[in-house]
N, C-alpha and C positions, 0 to 999 in steps of 0.2 A: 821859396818860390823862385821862377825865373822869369825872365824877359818874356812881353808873349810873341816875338820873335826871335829864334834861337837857329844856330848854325853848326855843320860839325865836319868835319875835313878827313877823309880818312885816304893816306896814299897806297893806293891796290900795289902798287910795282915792290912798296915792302912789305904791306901787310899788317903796318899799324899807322895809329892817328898823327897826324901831320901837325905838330905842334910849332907855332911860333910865325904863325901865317897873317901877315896883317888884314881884315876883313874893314871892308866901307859897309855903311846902312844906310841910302838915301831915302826920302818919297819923293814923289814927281809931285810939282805945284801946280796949282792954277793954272799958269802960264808955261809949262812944259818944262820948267828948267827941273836939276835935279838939287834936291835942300838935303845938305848931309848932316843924318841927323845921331850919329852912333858910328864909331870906328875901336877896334879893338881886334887882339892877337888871339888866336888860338890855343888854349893852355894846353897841358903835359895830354890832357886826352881827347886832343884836336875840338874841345870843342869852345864855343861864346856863348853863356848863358845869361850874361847883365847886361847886355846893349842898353835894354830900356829899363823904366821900373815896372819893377813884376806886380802892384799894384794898381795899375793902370790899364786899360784895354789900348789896344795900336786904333790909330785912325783909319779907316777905312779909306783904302787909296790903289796906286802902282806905286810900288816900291822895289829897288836895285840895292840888290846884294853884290858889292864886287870881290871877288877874290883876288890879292895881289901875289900871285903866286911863284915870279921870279928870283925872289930874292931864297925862296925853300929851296925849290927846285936844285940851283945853285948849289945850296948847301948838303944838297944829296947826291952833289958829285954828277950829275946827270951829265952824262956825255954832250948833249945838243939840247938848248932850252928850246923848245917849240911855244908855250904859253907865259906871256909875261902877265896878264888880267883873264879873269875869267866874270865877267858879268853876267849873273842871272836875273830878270826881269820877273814881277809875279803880283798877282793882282791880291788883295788881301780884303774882301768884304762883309768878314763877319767878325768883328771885334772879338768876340766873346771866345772865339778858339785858339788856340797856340799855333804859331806859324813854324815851322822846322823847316831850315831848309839844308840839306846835306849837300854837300857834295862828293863825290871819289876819284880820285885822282890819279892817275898817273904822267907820264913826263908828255905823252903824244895822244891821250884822250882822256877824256870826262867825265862824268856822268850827275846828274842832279834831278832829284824828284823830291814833292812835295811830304815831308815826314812827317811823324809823329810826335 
Protein backbone atom coordinates (compact mmCIF):
# COMPACT_ATOMS: atom_id res chain seq x y z
CA UNK A 1 0.00 0.00 0.00
CA UNK A 2 1.02 3.64 -0.26
CA UNK A 3 0.69 7.02 1.35
CA UNK A 4 -2.97 8.34 0.73
CA UNK A 5 -0.96 11.17 -0.48
CA UNK A 6 1.65 10.58 -3.06
CA UNK A 7 3.78 12.79 -5.40
CA UNK A 8 5.72 12.30 -8.68
CA UNK A 9 8.19 14.60 -10.50
CA UNK A 10 8.83 13.99 -13.97
CA UNK A 11 11.36 16.63 -15.90
CA UNK A 12 9.87 17.29 -19.58
CA UNK A 13 13.20 19.23 -20.67
CA UNK A 14 14.75 15.50 -20.45
CA UNK A 15 12.16 13.33 -20.56
CA UNK A 16 12.48 11.19 -17.61
CA UNK A 17 11.67 11.19 -13.62
CA UNK A 18 13.56 13.68 -11.75
CA UNK A 19 15.05 11.75 -8.94
CA UNK A 20 16.53 13.23 -5.80
CA UNK A 21 14.12 16.21 -5.34
CA UNK A 22 13.52 16.99 -1.80
CA UNK A 23 9.57 17.43 -1.35
CA UNK A 24 7.71 19.35 2.16
CA UNK A 25 4.08 17.84 3.09
CA UNK A 26 2.38 20.47 5.27
CA UNK A 27 -1.46 20.91 6.40
CA UNK A 28 -2.54 24.31 7.25
CA UNK A 29 -3.97 24.66 11.23
CA UNK A 30 -6.45 26.16 12.91
CA UNK A 31 -4.82 29.12 13.20
CA UNK A 32 -3.34 29.40 9.53
CA UNK A 33 0.09 28.48 10.22
CA UNK A 34 1.54 25.66 8.13
CA UNK A 35 2.48 22.11 10.45
CA UNK A 36 4.99 20.09 8.42
CA UNK A 37 3.93 16.94 8.60
CA UNK A 38 6.12 14.66 5.99
CA UNK A 39 9.45 15.70 3.97
CA UNK A 40 11.20 13.19 1.73
CA UNK A 41 13.28 12.81 -1.72
CA UNK A 42 12.11 11.50 -4.87
CA UNK A 43 13.46 8.09 -5.73
CA UNK A 44 15.16 6.58 -8.97
CA UNK A 45 11.48 7.08 -10.61
CA UNK A 46 10.81 10.54 -9.35
CA UNK A 47 8.40 9.54 -7.26
CA UNK A 48 7.22 9.69 -2.89
CA UNK A 49 5.01 7.05 -2.12
CA UNK A 50 5.54 6.76 2.09
CA UNK A 51 5.00 10.23 3.35
CA UNK A 52 2.21 8.87 5.45
CA UNK A 53 0.96 5.50 6.60
CA UNK A 54 -0.86 3.79 4.09
CA UNK A 55 -3.10 2.47 6.67
CA UNK A 56 -4.51 5.61 7.72
CA UNK A 57 -6.84 7.97 5.82
CA UNK A 58 -5.26 11.92 5.57
CA UNK A 59 -7.27 14.40 7.49
CA UNK A 60 -9.35 16.34 5.79
CA UNK A 61 -7.78 19.91 5.38
CA UNK A 62 -5.47 22.52 2.95
CA UNK A 63 -2.51 21.07 2.50
CA UNK A 64 1.18 22.33 0.66
CA UNK A 65 3.18 20.26 -1.15
CA UNK A 66 6.43 22.19 -1.70
CA UNK A 67 8.80 21.23 -4.18
CA UNK A 68 12.53 22.38 -3.54
CA UNK A 69 13.60 22.27 -6.72
CA UNK A 70 17.06 24.22 -6.93
CA UNK A 71 19.36 22.15 -5.72
CA UNK A 72 18.00 19.32 -9.25
CA UNK A 73 17.87 21.99 -11.46
CA UNK A 74 21.60 22.75 -10.53
CA UNK A 75 22.47 19.43 -10.97
CA UNK A 76 21.06 19.31 -14.64
CA UNK A 77 23.47 21.76 -15.63
CA UNK A 78 20.74 24.18 -16.42
CA UNK A 79 21.98 27.25 -17.81
CA UNK A 80 19.93 29.93 -15.62
CA UNK A 81 17.83 28.60 -12.41
CA UNK A 82 14.55 30.49 -12.74
CA UNK A 83 12.54 28.19 -9.91
CA UNK A 84 14.12 27.59 -6.47
CA UNK A 85 10.47 26.18 -4.65
CA UNK A 86 7.47 25.34 -6.39
CA UNK A 87 4.48 25.22 -3.84
CA UNK A 88 1.35 23.78 -4.68
CA UNK A 89 -1.72 24.39 -2.37
CA UNK A 90 -4.82 21.73 -2.60
CA UNK A 91 -7.70 21.16 -0.52
CA UNK A 92 -8.14 17.47 0.39
CA UNK A 93 -11.83 16.44 1.63
CA UNK A 94 -12.59 13.07 1.19
CA UNK A 95 -10.27 10.91 3.20
CA UNK A 96 -11.23 7.73 1.76
CA UNK A 97 -9.49 8.71 -1.78
CA UNK A 98 -5.79 8.78 -2.65
CA UNK A 99 -4.42 12.17 -3.20
CA UNK A 100 -1.61 12.28 -6.30
CA UNK A 101 -0.13 15.06 -6.91
CA UNK A 102 2.30 15.31 -9.94
CA UNK A 103 4.12 17.62 -11.09
CA UNK A 104 6.26 18.32 -14.56
CA UNK A 105 8.97 20.25 -14.80
CA UNK A 106 11.10 21.98 -16.61
CA UNK A 107 13.83 24.74 -15.98
CA UNK A 108 11.40 27.93 -17.05
CA UNK A 109 7.67 26.29 -16.50
CA UNK A 110 5.43 23.74 -14.62
CA UNK A 111 2.73 22.16 -14.68
CA UNK A 112 0.59 20.25 -11.82
CA UNK A 113 -2.76 18.67 -11.80
CA UNK A 114 -4.71 16.51 -9.53
CA UNK A 115 -3.60 12.49 -10.40
CA UNK A 116 -4.40 9.35 -9.94
Amino acid sequence: MKSPITTHVLDTANGYPAEGIEVVLEKKSENGNWDEIARGKTNSDGRITDWLPSDKPAQIGVYRVTFLVEAYLKSQNTSEIFYSEIPVIFHLNTPKLHYHIPLLLNPFGYSTYRGS
